[in-house]
Legacy VTK file of the C-alpha trace (Angstrom):
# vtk DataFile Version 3.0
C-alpha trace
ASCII
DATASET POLYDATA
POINTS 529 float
-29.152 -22.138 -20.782
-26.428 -22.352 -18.308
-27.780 -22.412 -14.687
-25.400 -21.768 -12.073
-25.423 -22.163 -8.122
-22.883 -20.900 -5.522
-24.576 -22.470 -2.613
-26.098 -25.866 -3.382
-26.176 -27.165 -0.508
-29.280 -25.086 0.580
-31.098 -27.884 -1.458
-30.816 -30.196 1.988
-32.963 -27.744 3.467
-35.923 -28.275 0.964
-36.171 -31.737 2.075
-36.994 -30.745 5.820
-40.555 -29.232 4.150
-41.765 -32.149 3.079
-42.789 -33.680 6.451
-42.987 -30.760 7.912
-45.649 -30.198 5.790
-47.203 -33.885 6.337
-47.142 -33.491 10.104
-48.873 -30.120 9.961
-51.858 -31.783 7.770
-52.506 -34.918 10.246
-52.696 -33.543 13.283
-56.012 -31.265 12.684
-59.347 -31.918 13.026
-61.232 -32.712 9.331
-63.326 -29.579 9.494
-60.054 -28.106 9.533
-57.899 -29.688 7.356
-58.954 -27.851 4.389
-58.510 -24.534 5.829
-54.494 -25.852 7.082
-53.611 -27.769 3.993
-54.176 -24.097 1.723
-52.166 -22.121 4.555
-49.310 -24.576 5.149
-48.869 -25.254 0.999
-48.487 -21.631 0.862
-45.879 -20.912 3.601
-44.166 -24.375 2.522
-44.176 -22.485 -0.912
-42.813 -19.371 0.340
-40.146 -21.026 2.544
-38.862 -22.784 -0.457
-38.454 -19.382 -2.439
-36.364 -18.131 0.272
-33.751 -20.699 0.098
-33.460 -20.920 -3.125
-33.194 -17.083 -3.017
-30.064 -17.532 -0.757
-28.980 -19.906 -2.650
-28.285 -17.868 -5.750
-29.144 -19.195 -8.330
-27.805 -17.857 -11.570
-28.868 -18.004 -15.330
-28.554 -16.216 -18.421
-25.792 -13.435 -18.767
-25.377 -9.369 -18.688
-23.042 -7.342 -19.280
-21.562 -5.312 -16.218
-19.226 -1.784 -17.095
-15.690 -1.988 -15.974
-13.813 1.514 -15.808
-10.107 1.201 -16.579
-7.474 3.853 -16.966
-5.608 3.464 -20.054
-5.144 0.489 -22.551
-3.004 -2.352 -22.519
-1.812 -4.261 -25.798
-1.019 -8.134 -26.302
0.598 -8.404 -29.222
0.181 -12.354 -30.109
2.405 -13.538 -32.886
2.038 -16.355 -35.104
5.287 -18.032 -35.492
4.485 -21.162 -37.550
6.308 -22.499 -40.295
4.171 -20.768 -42.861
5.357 -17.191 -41.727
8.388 -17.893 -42.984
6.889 -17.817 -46.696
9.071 -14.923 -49.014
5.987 -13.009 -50.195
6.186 -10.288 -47.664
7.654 -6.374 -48.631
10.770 -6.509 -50.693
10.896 -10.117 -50.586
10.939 -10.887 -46.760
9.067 -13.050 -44.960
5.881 -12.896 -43.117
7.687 -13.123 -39.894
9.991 -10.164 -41.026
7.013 -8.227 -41.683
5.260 -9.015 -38.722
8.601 -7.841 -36.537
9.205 -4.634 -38.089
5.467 -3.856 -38.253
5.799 -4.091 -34.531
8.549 -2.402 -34.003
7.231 0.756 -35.952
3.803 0.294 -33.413
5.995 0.002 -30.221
7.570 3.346 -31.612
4.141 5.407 -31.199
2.263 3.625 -28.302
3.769 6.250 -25.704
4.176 4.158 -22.533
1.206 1.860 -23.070
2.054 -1.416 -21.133
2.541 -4.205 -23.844
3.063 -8.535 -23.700
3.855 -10.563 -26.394
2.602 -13.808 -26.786
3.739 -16.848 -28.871
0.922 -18.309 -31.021
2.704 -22.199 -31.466
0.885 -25.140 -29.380
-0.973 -24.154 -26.386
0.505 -20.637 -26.840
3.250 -19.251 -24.196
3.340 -15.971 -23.059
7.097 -14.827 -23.822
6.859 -11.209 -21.979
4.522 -10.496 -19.937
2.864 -7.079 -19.493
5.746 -3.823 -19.472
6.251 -0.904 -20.424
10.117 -1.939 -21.104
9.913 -1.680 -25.122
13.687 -2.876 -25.205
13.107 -6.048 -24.012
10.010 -6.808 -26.598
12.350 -5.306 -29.438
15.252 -7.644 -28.299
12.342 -10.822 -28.773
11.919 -9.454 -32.392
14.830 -9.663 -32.920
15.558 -13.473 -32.854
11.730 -14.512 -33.081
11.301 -17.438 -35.600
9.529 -20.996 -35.520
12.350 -22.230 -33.974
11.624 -20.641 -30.265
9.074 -23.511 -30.274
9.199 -26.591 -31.872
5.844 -27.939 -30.825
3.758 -28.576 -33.887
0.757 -27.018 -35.127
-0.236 -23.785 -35.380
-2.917 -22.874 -32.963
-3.893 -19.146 -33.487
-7.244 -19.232 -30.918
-4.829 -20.546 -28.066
-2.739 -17.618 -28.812
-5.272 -15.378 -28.076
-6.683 -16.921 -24.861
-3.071 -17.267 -23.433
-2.767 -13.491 -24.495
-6.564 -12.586 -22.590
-4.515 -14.609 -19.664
-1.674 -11.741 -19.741
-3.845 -9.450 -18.688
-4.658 -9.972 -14.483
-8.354 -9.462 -13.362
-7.396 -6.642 -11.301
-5.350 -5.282 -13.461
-6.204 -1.403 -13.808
-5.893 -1.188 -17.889
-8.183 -1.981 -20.043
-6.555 -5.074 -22.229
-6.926 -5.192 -26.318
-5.353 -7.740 -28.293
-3.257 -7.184 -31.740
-2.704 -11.015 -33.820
-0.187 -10.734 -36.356
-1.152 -13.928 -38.738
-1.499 -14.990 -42.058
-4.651 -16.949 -40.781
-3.262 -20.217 -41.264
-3.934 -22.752 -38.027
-4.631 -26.731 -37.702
-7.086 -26.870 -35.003
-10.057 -24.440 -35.637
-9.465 -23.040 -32.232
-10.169 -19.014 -33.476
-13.930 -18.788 -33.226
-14.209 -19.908 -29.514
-11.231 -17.625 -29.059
-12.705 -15.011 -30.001
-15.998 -15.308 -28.598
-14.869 -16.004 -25.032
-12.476 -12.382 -25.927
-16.223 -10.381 -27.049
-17.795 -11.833 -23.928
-15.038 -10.884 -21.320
-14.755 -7.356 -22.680
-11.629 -7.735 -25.033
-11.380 -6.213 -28.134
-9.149 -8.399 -31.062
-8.161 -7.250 -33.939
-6.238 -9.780 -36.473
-3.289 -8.310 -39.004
-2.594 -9.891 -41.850
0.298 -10.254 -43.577
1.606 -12.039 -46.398
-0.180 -12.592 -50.346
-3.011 -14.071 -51.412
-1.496 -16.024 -53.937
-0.046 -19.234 -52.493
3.760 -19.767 -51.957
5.647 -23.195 -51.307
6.795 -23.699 -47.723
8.996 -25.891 -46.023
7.114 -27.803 -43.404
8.363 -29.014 -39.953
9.756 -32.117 -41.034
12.579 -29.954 -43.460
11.530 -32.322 -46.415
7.623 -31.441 -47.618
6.991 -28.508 -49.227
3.312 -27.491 -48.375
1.321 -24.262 -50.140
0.181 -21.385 -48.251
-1.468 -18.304 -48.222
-3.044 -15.037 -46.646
-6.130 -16.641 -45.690
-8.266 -13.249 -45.061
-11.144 -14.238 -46.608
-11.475 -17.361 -44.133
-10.953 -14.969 -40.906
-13.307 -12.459 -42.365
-15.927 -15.354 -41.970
-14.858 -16.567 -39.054
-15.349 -12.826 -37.376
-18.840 -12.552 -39.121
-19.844 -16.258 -37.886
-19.103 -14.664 -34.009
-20.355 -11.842 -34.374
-23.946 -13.452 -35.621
-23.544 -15.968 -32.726
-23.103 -12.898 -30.184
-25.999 -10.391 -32.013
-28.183 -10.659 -28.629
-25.125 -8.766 -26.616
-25.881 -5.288 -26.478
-22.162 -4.148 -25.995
-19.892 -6.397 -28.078
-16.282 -5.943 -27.776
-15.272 -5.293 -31.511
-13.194 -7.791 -33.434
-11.873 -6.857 -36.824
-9.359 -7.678 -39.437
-7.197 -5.161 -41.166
-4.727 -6.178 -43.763
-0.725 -4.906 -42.955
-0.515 -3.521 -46.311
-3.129 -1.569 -46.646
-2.103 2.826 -46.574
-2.801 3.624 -42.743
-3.386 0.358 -41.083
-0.846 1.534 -38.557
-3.176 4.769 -37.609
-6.067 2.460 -37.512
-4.497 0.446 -35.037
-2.911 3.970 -32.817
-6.231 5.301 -33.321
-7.514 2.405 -30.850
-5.466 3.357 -28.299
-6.469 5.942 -25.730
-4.459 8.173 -23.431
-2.855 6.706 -20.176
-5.525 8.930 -18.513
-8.388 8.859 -20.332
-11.219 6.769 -18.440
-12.632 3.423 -20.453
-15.848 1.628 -20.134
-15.712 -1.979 -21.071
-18.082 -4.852 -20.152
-17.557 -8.385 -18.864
-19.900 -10.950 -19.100
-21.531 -12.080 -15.450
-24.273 -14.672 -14.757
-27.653 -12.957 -13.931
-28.872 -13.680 -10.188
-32.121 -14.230 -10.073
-32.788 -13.930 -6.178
-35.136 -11.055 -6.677
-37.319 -13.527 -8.572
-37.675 -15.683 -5.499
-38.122 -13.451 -3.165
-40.831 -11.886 -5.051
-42.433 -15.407 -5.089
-42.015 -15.808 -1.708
-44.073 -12.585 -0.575
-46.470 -13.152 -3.176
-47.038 -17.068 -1.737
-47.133 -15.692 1.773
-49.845 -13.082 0.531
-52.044 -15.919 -0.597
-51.761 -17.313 2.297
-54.155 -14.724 3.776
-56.117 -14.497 0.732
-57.106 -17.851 0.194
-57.949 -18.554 4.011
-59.349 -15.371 5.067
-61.459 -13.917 2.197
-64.560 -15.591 1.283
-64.930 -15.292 -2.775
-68.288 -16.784 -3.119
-69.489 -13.858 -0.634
-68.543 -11.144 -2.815
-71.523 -10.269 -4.999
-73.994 -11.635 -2.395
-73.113 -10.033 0.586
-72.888 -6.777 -0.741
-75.430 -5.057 0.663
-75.733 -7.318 3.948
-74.739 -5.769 6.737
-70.604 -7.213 7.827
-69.733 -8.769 11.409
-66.816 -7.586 13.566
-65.348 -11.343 12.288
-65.707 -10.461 8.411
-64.869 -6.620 8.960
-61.447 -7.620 10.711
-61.132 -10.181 7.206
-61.639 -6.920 5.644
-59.203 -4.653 7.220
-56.134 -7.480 6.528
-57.484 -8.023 2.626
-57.051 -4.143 2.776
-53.713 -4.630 4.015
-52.540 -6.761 1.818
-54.039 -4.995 -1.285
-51.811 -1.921 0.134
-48.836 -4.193 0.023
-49.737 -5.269 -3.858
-50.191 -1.661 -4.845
-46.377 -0.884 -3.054
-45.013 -3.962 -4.503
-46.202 -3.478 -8.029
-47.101 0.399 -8.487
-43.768 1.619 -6.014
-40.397 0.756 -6.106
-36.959 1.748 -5.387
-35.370 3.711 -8.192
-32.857 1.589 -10.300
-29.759 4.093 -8.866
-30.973 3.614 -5.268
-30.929 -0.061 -5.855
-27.590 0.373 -7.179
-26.072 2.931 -4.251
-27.121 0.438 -1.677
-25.753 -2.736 -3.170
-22.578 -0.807 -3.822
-22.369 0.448 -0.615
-23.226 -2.982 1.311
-19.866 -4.324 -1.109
-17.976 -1.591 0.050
-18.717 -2.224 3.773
-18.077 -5.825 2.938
-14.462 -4.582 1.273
-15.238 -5.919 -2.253
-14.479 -2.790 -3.840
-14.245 -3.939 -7.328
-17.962 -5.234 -6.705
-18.760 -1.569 -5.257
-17.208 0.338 -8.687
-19.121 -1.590 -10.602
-22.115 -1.114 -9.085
-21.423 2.412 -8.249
-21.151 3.228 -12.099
-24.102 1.816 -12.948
-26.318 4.292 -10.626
-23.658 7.362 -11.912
-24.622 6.081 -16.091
-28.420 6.107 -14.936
-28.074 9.946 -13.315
-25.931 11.458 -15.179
-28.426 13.087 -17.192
-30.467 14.455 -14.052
-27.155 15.953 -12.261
-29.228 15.208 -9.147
-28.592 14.425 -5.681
-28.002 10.680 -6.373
-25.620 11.862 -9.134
-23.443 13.193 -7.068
-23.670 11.060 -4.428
-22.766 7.969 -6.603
-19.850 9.957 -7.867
-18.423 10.058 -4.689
-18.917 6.900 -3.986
-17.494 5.719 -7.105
-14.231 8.307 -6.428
-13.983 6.692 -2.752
-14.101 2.498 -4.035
-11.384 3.527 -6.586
-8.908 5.170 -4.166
-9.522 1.672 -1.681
-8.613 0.032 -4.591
-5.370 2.515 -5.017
-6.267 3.736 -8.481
-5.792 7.259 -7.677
-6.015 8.713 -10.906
-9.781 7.177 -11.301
-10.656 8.879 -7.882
-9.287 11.944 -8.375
-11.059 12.301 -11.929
-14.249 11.207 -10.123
-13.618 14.064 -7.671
-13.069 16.672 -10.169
-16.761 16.040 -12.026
-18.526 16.764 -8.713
-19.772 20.691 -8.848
-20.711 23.193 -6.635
-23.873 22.115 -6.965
-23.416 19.379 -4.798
-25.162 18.798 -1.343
-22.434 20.411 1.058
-21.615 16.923 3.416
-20.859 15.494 -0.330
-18.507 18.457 -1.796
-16.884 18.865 1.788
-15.912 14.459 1.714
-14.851 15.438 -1.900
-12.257 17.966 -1.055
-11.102 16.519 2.363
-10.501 12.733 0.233
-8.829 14.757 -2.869
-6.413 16.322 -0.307
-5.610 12.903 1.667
-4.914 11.852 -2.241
-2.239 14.233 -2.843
-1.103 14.365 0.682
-0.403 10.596 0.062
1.259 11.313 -3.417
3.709 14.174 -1.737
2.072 16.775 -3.722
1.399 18.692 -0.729
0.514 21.997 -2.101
-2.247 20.581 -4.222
-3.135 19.178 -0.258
-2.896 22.170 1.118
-5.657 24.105 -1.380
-7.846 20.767 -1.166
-8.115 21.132 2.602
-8.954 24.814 2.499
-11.191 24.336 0.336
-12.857 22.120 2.291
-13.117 24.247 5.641
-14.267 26.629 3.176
-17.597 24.151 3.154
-17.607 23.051 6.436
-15.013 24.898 9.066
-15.876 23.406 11.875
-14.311 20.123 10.869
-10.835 19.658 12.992
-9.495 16.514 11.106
-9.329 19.268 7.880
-7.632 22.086 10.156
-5.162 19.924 11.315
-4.507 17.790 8.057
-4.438 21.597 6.297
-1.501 22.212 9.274
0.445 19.026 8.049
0.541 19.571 4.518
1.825 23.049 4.683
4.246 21.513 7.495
5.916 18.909 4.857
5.423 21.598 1.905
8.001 23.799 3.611
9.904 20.372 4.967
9.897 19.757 0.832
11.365 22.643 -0.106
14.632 22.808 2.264
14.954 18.684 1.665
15.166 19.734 -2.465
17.504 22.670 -1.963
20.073 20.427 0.217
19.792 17.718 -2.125
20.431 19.542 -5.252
23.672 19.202 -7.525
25.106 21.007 -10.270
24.499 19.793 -13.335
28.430 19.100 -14.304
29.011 16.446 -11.822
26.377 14.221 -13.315
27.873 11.449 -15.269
26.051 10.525 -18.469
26.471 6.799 -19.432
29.698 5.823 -22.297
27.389 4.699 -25.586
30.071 2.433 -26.535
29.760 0.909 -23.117
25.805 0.912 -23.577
26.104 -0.385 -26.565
28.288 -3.618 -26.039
25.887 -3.824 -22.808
22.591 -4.314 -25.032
24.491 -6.779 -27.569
25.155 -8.474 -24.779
21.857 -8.980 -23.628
20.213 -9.729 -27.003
22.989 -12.482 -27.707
21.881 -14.204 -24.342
18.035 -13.691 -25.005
19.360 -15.748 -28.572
21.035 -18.237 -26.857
17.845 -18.479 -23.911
15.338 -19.165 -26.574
17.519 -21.816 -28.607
18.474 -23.810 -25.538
14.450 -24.276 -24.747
14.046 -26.176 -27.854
12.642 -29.336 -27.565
14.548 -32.678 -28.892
11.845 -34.925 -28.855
11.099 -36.930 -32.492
8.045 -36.013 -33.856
6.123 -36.101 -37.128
6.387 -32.856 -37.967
5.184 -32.997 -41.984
1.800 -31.114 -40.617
3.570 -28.849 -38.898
3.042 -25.165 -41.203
LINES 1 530
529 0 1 2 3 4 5 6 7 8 9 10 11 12 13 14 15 16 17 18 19 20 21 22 23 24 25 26 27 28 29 30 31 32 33 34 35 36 37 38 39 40 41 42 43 44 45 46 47 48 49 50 51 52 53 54 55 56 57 58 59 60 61 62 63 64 65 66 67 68 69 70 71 72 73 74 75 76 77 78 79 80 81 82 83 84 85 86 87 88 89 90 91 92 93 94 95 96 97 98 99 100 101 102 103 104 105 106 107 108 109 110 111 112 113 114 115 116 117 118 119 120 121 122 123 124 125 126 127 128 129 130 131 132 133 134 135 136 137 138 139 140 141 142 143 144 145 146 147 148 149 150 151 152 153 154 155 156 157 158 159 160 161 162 163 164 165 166 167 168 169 170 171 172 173 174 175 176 177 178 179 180 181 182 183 184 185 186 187 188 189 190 191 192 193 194 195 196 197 198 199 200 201 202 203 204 205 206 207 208 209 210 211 212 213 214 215 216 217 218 219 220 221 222 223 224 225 226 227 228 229 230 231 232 233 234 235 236 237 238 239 240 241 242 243 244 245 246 247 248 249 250 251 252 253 254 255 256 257 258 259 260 261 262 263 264 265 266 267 268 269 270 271 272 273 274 275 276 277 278 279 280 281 282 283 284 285 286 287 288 289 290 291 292 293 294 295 296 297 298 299 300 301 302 303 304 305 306 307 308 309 310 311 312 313 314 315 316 317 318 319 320 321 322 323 324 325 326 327 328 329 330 331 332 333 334 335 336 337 338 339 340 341 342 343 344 345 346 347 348 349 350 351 352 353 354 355 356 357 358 359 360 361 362 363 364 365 366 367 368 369 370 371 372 373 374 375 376 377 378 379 380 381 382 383 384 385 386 387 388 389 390 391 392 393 394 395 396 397 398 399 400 401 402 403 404 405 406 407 408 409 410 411 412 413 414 415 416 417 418 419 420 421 422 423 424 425 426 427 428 429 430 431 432 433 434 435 436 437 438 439 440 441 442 443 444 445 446 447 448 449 450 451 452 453 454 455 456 457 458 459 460 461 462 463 464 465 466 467 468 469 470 471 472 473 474 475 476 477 478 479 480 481 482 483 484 485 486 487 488 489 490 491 492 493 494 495 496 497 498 499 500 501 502 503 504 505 506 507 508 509 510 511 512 513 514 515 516 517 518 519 520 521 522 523 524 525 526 527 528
């Protein structure tokens, strides 16, 4: 069990109990030493669970929802000397499959942002994430074993370079394509992929090449070595993770598809979702466990009372004898502290409420990625109730993801609050949509987002006079687009030929880039397929 601490210095501060706790038991009389020893062990106990409360203290792991926009694609690529085996379609090699099976992807993914990464060594990221296709295409062109003469193949540090590509803020959610023919050297893949189904990442490994075994030239140029599609291997290797990871309730999937089988491409499109659909993934966070010791900590400072104040061996023998003002005060505080029991364990604050305020203290505290998370928890537990808190935590949610400047997210936030709402929340709604669109110069959409909201509330001025802008630079808009327009025969389209000799150009120097990165150093390379 991994135990974690973010402030262990805290610890320092248990050591100040001890003879504190000494000193308070010497200096009473003995007919009261009993009586202080009970009372001080208990607050010494309860001060303890305090600090370590704010010491946070971490174990175990949960997994937290993440809401992206969109998908992102790392496309890692296996470029070891046993891609380079003829048993591919029509004769090609693996490598030659694996590029044009790209190439036909990149062709359908509509915009998606994509990086390629290198699967030789340690792994190198060799385009980072874009939504230029031209320059990935120009890689595939020239992309062989010789962009990297390290030895080895390493198909697991391929994939974690690859879950590197994509940045922690980044607002897509990041899946991972491996085009392999599951050979590697340093049974890296299972941790790989583990640490990829923990963080949220869905991989899914393509094979390519034959079952059958074909020759290959190594990385020395004189032994021949045999390889193979090794499917069966990564099949087992996906099952062995997935058994390892059975007690996480949301898995990120991992799965292998063979490159030749009818419709593997529309299995792999089919995994993509629309630039503005909304995704829910999970990444794995440590569990604090500060609500445990503060828990402890009341229920030590309850005993405290209970121990010193209540008389047990009184109970059934006193019963029916008549109480002293002493004993009836002992009873009024074990009555108090009975009520607090019944709060603690028979009351509590709903699980959303819990949520709302935690998001809410991370938004004051401007860690908004700390307030979405938190605010879509408390919208997945009310979303079947449509209640108040539903709506409030929708707002909420809309509000952290325009601070964070995903405007899309806020706006679809926005849109799933009804009329139904309480009025302050559908009046914020409207009045934040319009300072949305305002922003993004769509200032008619502004304009109807601000009426609406005076339609709510009109006694709000910043809406009147934010209504007064946006029909100000609507009109502005219009006159700045009719001065600036031009006839469509004096734009000048771009010579092909010229484009043409332009792009050569550029993929003859990308050649040239990659083959003057080679390394020279001597190395025993007969291992290296």
């Amino acid at each position: 069990m991994n135990i974690t601490c973010e402030r262990p210095y805290v610890f320092f501060a248990l050591l100040i109990i001890i003879p504190v706790f000494i000193l308070l038991n010497t200096r009473h009389h003995f007919s009261f030493r009993k009586m202080v020893f009970v009372r001080s062990l208990f607050i010494s106990l309860s001060v303890c669970m305090i600090l370590l409360a704010y010491a946070k203290i971490s174990w175990g792991m949960h997994l937290m929802p993440v809401q992206k926009n969109g998908t992102s694609v790392s496309f890692v690529f296996d470029i070891s000397n046993s891609m380079l085996a003829e048993d591919g379609p029509e004769g090609s090699t693996r490598l030659e499959a694996a590029s044009v099976y790209a190439k036909k992807l990149l062709s359908k993914m509509n915009g998606n942002p994509v990086s390629v990464v290198l699967a030789k060594g340690d792994g190198m990221t060799a385009v980072p994430l874009t939504e230029d296709y031209v320059m990935i295409e120009s890689l595939l062109e020239v992309i062989s074993p010789a962009l990297m003469t390290v030895p080895g193949s390493s198909i697991g540090k391929g994939i974690l370079k690859a879950k590197e590509s994509f940045p922690s803020n980044y607002s897509t959610a990041g899946r991972i394509w491996v085009f392999t023919d599951g050979e590697e050297t340093d049974s890296q893949l299972k941790n790989a992929l583990t640490e990829c189904m923990t963080s949220g990442i869905p991989v899914t490994i393509i094979g390519f090449g034959s079952e059958t075994e074909t020759e290959v030239l190594a990385g020395d140029k004189k032994t021949y070595v045999h390889s193979a599609l090794r499917s069966e291997k990564l099949l087992k290797t996906i099952d062995d993770v997935k058994k390892n990871l059975s007690y996480y309730k949301n898995q990120a999937p991992v799965s292998y598809i063979n490159s030749t089988e009818k419709g593997s491409g529309m299995v792999l499109l089919s995994q993509l979702k629309d630039n503005e659909s909304q995704i829910i993934t999970y990444e794995a966070k440590p569990v604090p466990r500060y609500k445990l010791f503060l828990l402890f900590a009341v229920l030590f400072f309850a005993f405290n009372y209970i121990f010193t104040e209540f008389d047990f061996t009184k109970i059934f023998t006193d019963t029916k004898r008549e109480k002293s003002p002493k004993q009836k005060k002992g009873s009024k505080k074990l009555a108090g502290i009975s009520l607090v029991f019944v709060m603690l364990f028979f009351t509590s604050c709903s699980s959303q409420t819990i949520s709302i305020m935690k998001g809410t203290y991370a938004f004051k505290q401007k860690h908004y990625k700390h307030a979405v998370s938190c605010y879509l928890t408390a919208v997945h537990n009310t979303e079947e109730k449509k209640d108040e808190a539903y709506y409030y935590s929708l707002f909420d949610l809309g509000t952290a993801y325009s601070m964070l400047d995903e405007k899309d997210a806020a706006m679809d936030k926005f849109a799933r609050i009804s009329e139904e709402a309480p009025a302050s929340v559908l009046y914020a709604t409207y009045y934040n949509s319009g300072v949305i669109a305002h922003k993004n110069a769509d200032y008619d959409k502004a304009l109807e987002y601000f009426r609406r909201a005076l339609e709510v509330d009109s006694t709000r001025i910043e809406a009147k006079i934010n209504m007064e802008l946006s029909i100000h630079m609507a009109e502005e808009n219009v006159q700045h687009n009719e001065a600036k327009s031009i006839p469509a025969t004096e734009q000048k389209t771009p010579v092909p030929e010229m484009e043409k000799s332009v792009f050569d150009r550029v993929k003859e120097n990308d050649k040239k880039q990659w083959k003057n990165s080679e390394s020279d150093k001597g190395q025993n390379l007969a291992d290296d397929y």
